[in-house]
N, C-alpha and C positions, 0 to 999 in steps of 0.2 A: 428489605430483603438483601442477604448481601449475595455477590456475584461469584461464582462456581467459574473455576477456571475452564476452558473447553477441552476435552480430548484431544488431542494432538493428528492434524487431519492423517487418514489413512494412505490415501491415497500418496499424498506428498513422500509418505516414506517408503509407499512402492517406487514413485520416483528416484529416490537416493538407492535403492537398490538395483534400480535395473542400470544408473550411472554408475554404480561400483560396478558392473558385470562388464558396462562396455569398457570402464577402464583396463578393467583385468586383462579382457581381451585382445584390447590394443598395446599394453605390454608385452602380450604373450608373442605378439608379430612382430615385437623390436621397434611402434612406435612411438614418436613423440606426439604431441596435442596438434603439434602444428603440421607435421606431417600426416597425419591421418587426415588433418582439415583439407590440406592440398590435395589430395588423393581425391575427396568426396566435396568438393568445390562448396566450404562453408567457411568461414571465419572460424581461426581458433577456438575463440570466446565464444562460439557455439558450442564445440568439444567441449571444453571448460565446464561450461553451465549445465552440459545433459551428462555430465559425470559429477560433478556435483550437485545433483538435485533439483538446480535451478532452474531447469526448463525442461519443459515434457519434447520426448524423444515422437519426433513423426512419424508413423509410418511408410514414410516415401524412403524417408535416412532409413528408416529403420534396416528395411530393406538393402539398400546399398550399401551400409556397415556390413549387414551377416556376410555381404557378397567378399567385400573385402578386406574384414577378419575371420573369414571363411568359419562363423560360429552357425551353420546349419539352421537359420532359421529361429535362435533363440533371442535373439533383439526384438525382430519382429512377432516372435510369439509373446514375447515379453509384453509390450507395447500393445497388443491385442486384448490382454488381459489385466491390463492395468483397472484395479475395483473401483468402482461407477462411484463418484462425489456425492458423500451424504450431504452433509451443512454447507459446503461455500463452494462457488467455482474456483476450479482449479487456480485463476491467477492471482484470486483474492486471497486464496489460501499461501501461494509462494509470495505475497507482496507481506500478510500475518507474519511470516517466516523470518522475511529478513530486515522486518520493522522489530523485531524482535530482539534482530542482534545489530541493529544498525547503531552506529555511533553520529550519524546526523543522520536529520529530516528536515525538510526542507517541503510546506505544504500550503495549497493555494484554493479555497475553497469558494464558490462562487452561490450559492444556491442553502447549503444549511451548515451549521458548526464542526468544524473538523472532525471525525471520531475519536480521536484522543482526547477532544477535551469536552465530550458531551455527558451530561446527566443521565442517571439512568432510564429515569421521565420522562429526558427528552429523547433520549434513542429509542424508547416504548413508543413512546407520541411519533416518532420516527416511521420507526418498522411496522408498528398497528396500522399505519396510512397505507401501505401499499398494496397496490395492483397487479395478481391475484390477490389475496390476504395470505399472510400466513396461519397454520391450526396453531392452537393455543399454545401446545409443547414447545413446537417450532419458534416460534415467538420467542417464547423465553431463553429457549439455549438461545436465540440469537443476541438479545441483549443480555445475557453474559456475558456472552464471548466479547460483546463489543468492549465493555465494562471492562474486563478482565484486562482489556491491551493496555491501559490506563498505567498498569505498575509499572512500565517502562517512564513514566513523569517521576517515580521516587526511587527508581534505582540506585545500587550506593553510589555506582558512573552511570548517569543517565545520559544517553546519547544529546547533542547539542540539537534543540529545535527549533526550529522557523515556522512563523505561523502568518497567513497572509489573506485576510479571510472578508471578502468583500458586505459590505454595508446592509444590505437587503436580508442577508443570511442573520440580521441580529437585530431587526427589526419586523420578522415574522413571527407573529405568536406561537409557536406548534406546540401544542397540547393546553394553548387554556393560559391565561394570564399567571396562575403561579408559576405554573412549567416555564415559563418562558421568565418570568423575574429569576427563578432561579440556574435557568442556565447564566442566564446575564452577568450573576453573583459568581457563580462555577467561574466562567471566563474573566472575572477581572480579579480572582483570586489563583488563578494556573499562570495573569499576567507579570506575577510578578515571583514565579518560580527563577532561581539562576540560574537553568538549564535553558528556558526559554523566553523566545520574544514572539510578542503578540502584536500585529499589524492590523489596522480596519482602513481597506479601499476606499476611500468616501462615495458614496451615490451620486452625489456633484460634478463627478470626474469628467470632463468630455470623453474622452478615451482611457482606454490601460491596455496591457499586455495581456491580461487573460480572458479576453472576450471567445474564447476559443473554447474554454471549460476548465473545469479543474483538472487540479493533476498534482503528483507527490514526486520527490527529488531523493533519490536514497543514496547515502554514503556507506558499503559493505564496512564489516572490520579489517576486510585485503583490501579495501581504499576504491573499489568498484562502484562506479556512481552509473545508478540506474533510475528506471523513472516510471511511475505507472500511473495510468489518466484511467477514467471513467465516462461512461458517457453511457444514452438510455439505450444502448444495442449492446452495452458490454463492456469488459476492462482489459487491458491491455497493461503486460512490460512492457518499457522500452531500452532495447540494452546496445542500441546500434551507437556509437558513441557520435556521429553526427548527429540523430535525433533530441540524445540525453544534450548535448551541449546547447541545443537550439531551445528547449524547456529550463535550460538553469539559464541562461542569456533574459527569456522572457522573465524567468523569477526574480532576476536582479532588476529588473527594470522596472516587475511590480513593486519592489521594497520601496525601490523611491518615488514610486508616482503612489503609495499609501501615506497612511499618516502616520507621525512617529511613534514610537514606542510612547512617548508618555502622552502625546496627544491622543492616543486610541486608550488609554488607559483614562482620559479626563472624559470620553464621547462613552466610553462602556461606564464611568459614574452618572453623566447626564442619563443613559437610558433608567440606569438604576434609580432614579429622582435625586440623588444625591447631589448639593450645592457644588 
């Protein structure tokens, strides 16, 4: 069946809309990003991010904006009415966003195959697993949509990626002995794309750097390196640039406590039976 691209989330673009309006408004009072940030005690790169779409506007801010670009009440009304997340939480939606237009990725997977470079199979075998279940519909847009992020691996510039993806995650069956040969096939055929490099953590490891959980390393197209982790209470950006520096520090140190590029390429043949 082939994979339906997804709608374009809603919500997200009431975001870029209500960050146009505070722009507007913070023009309209003769500020700059950094001076309004000084005024309302946040980091520029807060302004930044909730005028360009990037980050959803608080209502605490929301509040102390209207106060202070004296817009009556319309930030916060704004923010009030932002329409309720059909398909994906909000932050997985803005992480879709700017995987989209990222020029690197940088990504550390401990537990099952990165979503970029999963089967369709196996993101079914995936998402069919989970706790609630999802209804059948549901189901399906979701492995498109996962499917769908995939064309960013053939773009005619396909952003530069990293893949670092521990041992256990490629020696769990999920969905059944074919499912699982064929993800095996999937990954050592994406390993040898020249956009990216494919890393396997060994299980042997005494230690490594990401015992802590996975997490993704993103490089904007204006060169903003951000970072967004998961974990079973939720997902999070990370865009404090002391946090993001402390997750690409751990990412480099998983590159070299993995095994190399063509060593993970001979461990993904042996899973395959291949001599």
């Amino acid at each position: 069946m082939s994979a339906k691209k997804p709608p374009r989330p809603k919500n997200l673009t009431s975001m870029k809309m209500l960050g146009k309006q505070l722009g507007a408004a913070r023009r309209a009072m003769g500020f700059t990003q950094a001076a309004l940030a000084q005024l309302v005690q946040v980091d520029e790169e807060t302004i930044a991010s909730i005028e360009q779409g990037r980050r959803a506007l608080k209502p605490d801010l929301a509040a102390l904006l209207d106060e202070v670009l004296q817009t009556k009440g319309m930030l916060a009304a704004g923010v009030a009415n932002l329409p309720e997340i059909d398909q994906f939480p909000m932050w997985a939606e803005l992480y879709m966003e700017h995987e989209r237009e990222a020029i690197a990725l940088s990504w550390y997977d401990n537990a099952i195959v990165p979503g970029l470079l999963q089967t369709e199979a196996y993101a079914r075998a995936l998402l069919a697993s989970r706790i609630p279940a999802y209804d059948s519909d549901e189901l399906e847009t979701k492995v498109a949509a996962r499917i769908s992020r995939r064309e960013i691996l053939h773009r005619k510039v396909p952003p530069t990626l990293s893949f670092v993806v521990w041992e256990p995650a490629l020696l769990m069956p999920t969905g059944g002995p074919e499912v699982h040969l064929e993800q095996l096939s999937f990954l050592r055929e994406c390993s040898e794309l020249p956009c990216a490099s494919l890393q396997v953590l060994p299980l042997n490891r005494p230690y490594h750097a990401g015992d802590a959980g996975p997490f993704i390393l993103v490089e904007t197209p204006d060169h903003q390196h951000l970072a967004y982790t998961e974990s079973q209470r939720g997902s999070q950006w990370v865009s404090d640039p002391n946090e993001v520096s402390i997750l690409a520090r751990k990412y480099a140190m998983l590159r070299t406590q993995a095994l190399t590029i063509e060593d993970s390429r001979r461990l993904l043949d042996r899973l395959l039976g291949e001599p």
